[in-house]
C-alpha positions in Angstrom: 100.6 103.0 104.1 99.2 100.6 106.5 96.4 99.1 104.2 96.9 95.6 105.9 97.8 96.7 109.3 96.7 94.3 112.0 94.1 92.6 110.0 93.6 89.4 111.8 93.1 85.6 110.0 95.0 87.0 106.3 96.9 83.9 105.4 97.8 85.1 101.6 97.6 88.7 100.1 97.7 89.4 96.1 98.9 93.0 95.7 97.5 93.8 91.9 99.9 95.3 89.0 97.7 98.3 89.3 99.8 99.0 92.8 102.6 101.0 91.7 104.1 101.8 95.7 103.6 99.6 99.0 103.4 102.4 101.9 104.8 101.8 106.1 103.4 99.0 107.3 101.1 98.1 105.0 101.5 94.0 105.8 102.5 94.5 109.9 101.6 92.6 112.3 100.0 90.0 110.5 100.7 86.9 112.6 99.1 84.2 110.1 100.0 85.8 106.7 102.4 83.2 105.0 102.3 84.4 101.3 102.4 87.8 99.0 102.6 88.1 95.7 103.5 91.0 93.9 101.6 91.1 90.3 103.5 94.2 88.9 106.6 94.1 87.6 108.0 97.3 89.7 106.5 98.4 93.2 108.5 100.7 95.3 108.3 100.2 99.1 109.6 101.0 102.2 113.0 100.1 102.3 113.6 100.4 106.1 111.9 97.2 106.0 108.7 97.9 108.0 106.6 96.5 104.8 106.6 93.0 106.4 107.1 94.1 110.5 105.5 91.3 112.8 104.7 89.1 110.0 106.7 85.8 111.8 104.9 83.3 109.2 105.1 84.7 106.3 107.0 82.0 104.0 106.8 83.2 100.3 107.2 86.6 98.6 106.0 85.9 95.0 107.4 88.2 92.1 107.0 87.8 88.7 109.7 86.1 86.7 112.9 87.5 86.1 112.1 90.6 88.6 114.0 88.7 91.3 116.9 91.6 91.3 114.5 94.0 91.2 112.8 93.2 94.5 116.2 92.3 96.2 116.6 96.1 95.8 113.3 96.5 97.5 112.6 94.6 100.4 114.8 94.1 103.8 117.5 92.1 103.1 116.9 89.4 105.8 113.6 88.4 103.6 115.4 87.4 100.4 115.6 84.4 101.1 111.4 84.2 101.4 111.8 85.3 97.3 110.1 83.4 94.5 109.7 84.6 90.8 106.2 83.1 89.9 105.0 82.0 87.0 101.7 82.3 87.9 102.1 86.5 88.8 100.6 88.7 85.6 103.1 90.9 83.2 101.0 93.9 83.8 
């Protein structure tokens, strides 16, 4: 919960497969941040969508390849559309 509250100059954030839950707020009010990716394959978060709060440049959500549904399920629905399955994101 909150890990990345308010942490000024964070343009991209890689949240390990190790991270099994994203808490409240853990990204908010991060004006610069434009890019997450999520390395595991099934995080739970906040699904009130306070995760991403004040985050008005954030362009990409990586996930890893064919966990695209998956995260729909998981994040507000008005940032599907900032979805990408990666290639690049670990199976772990």
């Amino acid at each position: 919960m909150m890990a990345f509250d308010k942490c000024p100059g964070i343009k991209q954030i890689t949240v390990s497969a190790s991270v099994v839950e994203v808490g409240n707020y853990a990204f908010r009010d991060n004006a610069e941040l434009e890019t997450v990716t999520f390395e595991g394959l099934e995080i739970e978060m906040d699904k009130e969508g306070w995760v991403f709060a004040g985050c008005p440049s954030l362009k990409t959500i990586n996930v890893p390849v064919k966990k695209l549904a998956y995260y729909k399920k998981h994040v507000d629905k008005e940032l599907h559309g900032l979805l990408a399955e990666s290639k690049q994101v670990k199976k772990g």
